[in-house]
C-alpha positions in Angstrom: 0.0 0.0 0.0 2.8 2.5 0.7 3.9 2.8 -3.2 0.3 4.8 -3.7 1.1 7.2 -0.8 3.5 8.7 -2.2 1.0 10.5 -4.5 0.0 12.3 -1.3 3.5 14.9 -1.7 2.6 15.4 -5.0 -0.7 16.6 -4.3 0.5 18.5 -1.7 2.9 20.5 -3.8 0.7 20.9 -6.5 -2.1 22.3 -4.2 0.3 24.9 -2.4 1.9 26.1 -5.5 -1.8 26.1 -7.4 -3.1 28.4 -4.6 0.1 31.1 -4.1 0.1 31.2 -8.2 -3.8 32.1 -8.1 -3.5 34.8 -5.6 0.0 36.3 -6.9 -2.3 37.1 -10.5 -5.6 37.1 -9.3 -4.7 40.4 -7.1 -7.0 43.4 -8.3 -6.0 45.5 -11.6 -2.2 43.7 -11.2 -2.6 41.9 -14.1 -4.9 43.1 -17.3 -8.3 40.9 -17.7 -7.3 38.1 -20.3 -3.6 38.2 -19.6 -2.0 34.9 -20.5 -1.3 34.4 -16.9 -4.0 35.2 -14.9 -6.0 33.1 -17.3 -3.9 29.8 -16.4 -3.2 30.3 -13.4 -7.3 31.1 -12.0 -8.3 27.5 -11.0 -5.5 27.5 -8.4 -8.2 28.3 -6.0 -9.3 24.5 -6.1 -6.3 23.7 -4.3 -8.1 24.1 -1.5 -10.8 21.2 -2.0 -7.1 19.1 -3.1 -6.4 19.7 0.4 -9.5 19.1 1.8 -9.6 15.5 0.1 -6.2 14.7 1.1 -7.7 15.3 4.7 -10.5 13.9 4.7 -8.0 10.5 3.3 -4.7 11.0 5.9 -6.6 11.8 8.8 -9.2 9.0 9.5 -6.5 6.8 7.4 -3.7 7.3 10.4 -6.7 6.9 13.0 -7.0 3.5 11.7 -3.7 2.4 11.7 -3.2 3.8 15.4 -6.2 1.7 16.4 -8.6 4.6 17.5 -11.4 4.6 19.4 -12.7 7.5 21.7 -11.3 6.7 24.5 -7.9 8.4 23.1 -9.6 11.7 21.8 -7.2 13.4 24.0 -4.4 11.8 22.3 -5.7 12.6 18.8 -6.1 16.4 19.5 -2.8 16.9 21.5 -1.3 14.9 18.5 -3.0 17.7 15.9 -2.3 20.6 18.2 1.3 19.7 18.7 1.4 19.3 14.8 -0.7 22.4 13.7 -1.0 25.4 16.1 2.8 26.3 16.6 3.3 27.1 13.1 -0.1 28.8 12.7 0.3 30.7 15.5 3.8 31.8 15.2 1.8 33.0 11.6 -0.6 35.1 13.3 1.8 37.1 15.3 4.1 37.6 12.0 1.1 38.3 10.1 0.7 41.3 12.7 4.4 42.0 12.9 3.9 42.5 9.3 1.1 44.9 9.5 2.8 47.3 11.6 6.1 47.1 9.5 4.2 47.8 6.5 2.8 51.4 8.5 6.5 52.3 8.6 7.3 52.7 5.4 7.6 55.5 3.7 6.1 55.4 0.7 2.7 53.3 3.0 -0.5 54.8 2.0 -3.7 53.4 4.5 -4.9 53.4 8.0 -2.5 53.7 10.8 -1.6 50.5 12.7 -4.0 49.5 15.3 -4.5 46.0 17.2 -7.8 45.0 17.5 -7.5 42.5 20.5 -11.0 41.1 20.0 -10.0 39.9 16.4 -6.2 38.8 17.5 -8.1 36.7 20.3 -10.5 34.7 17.7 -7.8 33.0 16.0 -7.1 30.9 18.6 -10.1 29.3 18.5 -10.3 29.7 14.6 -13.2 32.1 15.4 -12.8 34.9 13.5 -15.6 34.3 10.4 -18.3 33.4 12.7 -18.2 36.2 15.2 -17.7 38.9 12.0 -14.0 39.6 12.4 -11.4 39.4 9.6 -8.1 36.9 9.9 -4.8 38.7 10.0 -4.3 36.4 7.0 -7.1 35.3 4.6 -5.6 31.6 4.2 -6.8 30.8 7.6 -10.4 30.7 7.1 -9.6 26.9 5.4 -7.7 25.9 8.4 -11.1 27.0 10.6 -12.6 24.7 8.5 -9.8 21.7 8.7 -9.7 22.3 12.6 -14.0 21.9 12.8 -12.8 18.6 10.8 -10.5 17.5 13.5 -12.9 17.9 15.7 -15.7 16.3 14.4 -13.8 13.4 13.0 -12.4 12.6 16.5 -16.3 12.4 17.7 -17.4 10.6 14.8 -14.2 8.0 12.8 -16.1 5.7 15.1 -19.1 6.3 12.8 -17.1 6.8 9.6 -15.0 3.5 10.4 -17.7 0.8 10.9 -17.2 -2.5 9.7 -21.5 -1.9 9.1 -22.7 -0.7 6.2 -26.1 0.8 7.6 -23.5 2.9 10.1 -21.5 4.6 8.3 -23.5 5.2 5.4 -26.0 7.0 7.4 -23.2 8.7 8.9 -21.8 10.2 5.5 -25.6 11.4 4.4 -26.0 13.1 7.7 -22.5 14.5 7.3 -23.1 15.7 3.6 -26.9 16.6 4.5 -26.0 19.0 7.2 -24.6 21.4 4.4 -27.6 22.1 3.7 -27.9 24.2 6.5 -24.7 25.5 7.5 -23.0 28.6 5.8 -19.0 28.4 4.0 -18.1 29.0 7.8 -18.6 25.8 8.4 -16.9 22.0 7.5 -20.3 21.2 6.1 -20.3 23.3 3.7 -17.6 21.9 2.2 -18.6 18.1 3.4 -17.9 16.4 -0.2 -14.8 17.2 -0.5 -14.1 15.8 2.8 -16.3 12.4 2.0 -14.5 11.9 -0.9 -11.1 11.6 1.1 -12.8 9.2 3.7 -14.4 7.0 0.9 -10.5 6.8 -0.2 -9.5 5.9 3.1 -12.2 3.1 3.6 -10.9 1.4 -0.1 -7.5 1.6 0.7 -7.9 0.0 4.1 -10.1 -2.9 2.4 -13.5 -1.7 4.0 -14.9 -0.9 0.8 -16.5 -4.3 -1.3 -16.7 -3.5 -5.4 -20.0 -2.6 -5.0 -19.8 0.2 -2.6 -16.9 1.7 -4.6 -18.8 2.1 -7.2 -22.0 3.0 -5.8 -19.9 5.3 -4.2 -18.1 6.9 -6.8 -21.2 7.4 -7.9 -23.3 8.8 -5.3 -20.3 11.6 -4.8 -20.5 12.1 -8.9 -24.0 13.2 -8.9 -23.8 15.3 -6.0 -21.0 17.9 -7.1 -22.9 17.6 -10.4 -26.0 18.6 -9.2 -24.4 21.1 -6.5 -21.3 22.5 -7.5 -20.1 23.1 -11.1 -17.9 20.6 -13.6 -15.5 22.1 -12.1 -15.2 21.1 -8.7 -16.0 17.4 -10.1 -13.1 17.5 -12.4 -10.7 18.2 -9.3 -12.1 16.0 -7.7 -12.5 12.8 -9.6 -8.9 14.1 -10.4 -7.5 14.2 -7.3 -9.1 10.5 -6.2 -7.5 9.2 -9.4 -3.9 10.7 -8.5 -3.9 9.4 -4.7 -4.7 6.2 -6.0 -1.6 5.9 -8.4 1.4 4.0 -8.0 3.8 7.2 -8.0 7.3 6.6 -6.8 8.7 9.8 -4.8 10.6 12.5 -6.3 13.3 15.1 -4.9 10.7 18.0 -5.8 7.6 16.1 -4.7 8.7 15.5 -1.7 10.4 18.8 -0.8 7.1 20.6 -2.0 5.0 18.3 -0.2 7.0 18.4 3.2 7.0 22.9 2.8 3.3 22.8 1.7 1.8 23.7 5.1 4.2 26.4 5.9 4.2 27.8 2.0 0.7 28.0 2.3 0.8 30.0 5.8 3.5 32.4 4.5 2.8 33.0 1.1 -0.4 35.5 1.8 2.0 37.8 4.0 5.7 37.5 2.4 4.8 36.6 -1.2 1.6 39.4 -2.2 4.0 42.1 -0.2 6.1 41.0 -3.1 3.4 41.6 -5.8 1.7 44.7 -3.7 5.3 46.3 -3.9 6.0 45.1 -7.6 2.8 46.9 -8.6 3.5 49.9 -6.9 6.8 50.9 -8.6 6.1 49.0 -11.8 3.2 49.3 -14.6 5.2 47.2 -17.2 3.2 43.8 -17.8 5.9 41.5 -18.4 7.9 42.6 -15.3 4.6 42.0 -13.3 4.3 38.9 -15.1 7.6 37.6 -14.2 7.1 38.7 -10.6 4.2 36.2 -10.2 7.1 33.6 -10.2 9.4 35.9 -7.9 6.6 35.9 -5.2 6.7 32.5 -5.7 9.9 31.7 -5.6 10.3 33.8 -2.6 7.8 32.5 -0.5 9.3 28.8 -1.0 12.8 29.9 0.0 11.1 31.7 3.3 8.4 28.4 3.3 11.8 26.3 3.3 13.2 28.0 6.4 10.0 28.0 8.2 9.3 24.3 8.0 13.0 23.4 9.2 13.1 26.0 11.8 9.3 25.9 13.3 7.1 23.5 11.8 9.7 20.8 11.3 10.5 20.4 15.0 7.0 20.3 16.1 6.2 17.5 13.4 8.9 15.4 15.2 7.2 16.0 18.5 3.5 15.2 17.2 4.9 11.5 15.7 6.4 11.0 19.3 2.6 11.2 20.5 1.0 7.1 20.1 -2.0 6.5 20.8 -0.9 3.4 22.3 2.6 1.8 23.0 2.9 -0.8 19.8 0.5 0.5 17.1 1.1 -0.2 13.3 3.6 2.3 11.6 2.4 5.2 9.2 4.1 4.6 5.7 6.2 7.8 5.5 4.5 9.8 2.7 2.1 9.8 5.8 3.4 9.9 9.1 3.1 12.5 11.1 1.1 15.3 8.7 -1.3 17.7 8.1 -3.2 17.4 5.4 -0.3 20.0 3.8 
């Protein structure tokens, strides 16, 4: 089984990269409408649902092969905070740090620096969209949505996980049904993306029969057809096809797969500085053009630094956290991540 995991990196990569490319050209009267580039690059936004499949896939996937049950809940959440929060909140605070640096510049035009305390509080609970308050960084909104998924998923892999059919195909229609009633600021609302990962999970672990894949496939088919756009099934179907390949790992794939988290947190606050500065002082197209891959570019190098400095260390200390004392090892295109 480890052979197909591997895909997992180059999903990763090609998520992160998708999304800082999308913001670098999608960033208001930078690039001219119809410009080569902004053109290509404007699906990068779906790198988002990539990396809510590959959650919904690694997560209850590595619950399995630690042998979960609720009785270590408290395991599985110290395990995610351990391996999430440090980096994202190291993020918040340069996020801020970055704020106020940007007030001293010179040539700054905007509001004075101010800390709003109520907003800076939010994001520790990943609060900010549902009490009305925007995130120091924009990106953070999906990780409000990946942490409801933690939560929930620790309640519920149980559910998710049963050997009985009835159980947790009821539990997957509730799961996808409730989306009808929450907002975007919720994990519902995005509950097929996140279905799709655990259905992958469920084959891969043998507790899917021929049958239900298919009926499966299908089932998920006809709801982003009738919900969402071919769009969002293309990715999709896509992205289930890729996890399930045979890919052996790569120098590139695995060093954009192992940055992905931290390229993702930093490219909002290092790399659009790049582009915000680039179309202050420049109006020349190419020059903009060829700073979509300097942003880029820069954020990796910084995105490099961060991982082996902050998020790296932290990683380490998350796989040192078993839910029990001899449970079956993670391949190692999965051990110990995020969904990055």
């Amino acid at each position: 089984m480890n052979k197909h995991l591997y895909s997992l990196d180059y999903l990763r990569g090609f998520a992160a990269v998708s999304v800082c490319l999308f913001h670098f050209s999608d960033k208001l009267d930078y690039l001219p409408v119809g410009d080569i580039f902004k053109t290509i690059f404007s699906p990068g936004h779906f790198g988002v649902e990539i990396f809510f499949i590959i959650s919904g896939f690694v997560i209850p996937y590595s619950m399995d092969k630690g042998h979960y049950d609720l009785s270590k809940i408290f395991v599985f959440l110290k395990k995610r905070f351990i391996r999430i929060e440090p980096p994202y909140l190291l993020c918040v605070l340069l996020a801020m740090f970055l704020n106020y640096a940007t007030t001293l510049s010179p040539v700054y035009v905007g509001k004075p620096f101010n800390v709003d305390y109520e907003q800076l509080f939010y994001h520790i609970g990943y609060l900010n969209a549902i009490n009305g308050k925007d995130w120091l960084n924009p990106v953070f909104w999906t990780l409000a949505i990946e942490f409801q998924y933690y939560l929930l998923i620790a309640l519920f892999f149980p559910l998710i996980s049963h050997k009985n059919r009835l159980v947790w195909i009821i539990s997957l229609i509730a799961f996808n049904a409730l989306a009808t009633i929450f907002d975007r600021n919720y994990v519902f609302n995005f509950s097929i993306f996140f279905t799709t990962g655990i259905l992958l999970y469920r084959y891969l672990v043998g507790k899917l029969n021929g049958a239900e894949t298919i009926i499966s496939a299908v089932v998920v088919v006809c709801f982003l057809i009738y919900f969402y756009s071919y769009k969002e099934l293309i990715v999709t179907v896509l992205t289930a096809i890729v996890v399930l390949l045979p890919l052996r790992p790569t120098t590139i794939a695995t060093f954009l797969g192992n940055i992905s988290y931290s390229l993702y947190l930093l490219h909002f606050p290092i790399g659009l500085r790049v582009i915000n500065l680039t179309q202050r002082f420049s109006d020349n197209v190419s020059i903009r053009q060829m700073m979509v891959f300097g942003a880029l570019l820069i954020s990796i190098f910084c995105a490099y630094y961060y991982y082996k400095l902050i998020e790296k260390p932290f990683k380490i200390k998350s796989q040192r956290v078993r839910y029990e004392a001899k449970e079956t090892p993670e391949p190692e295109s999965v051990k110990g991540k995020s969904p990055w």
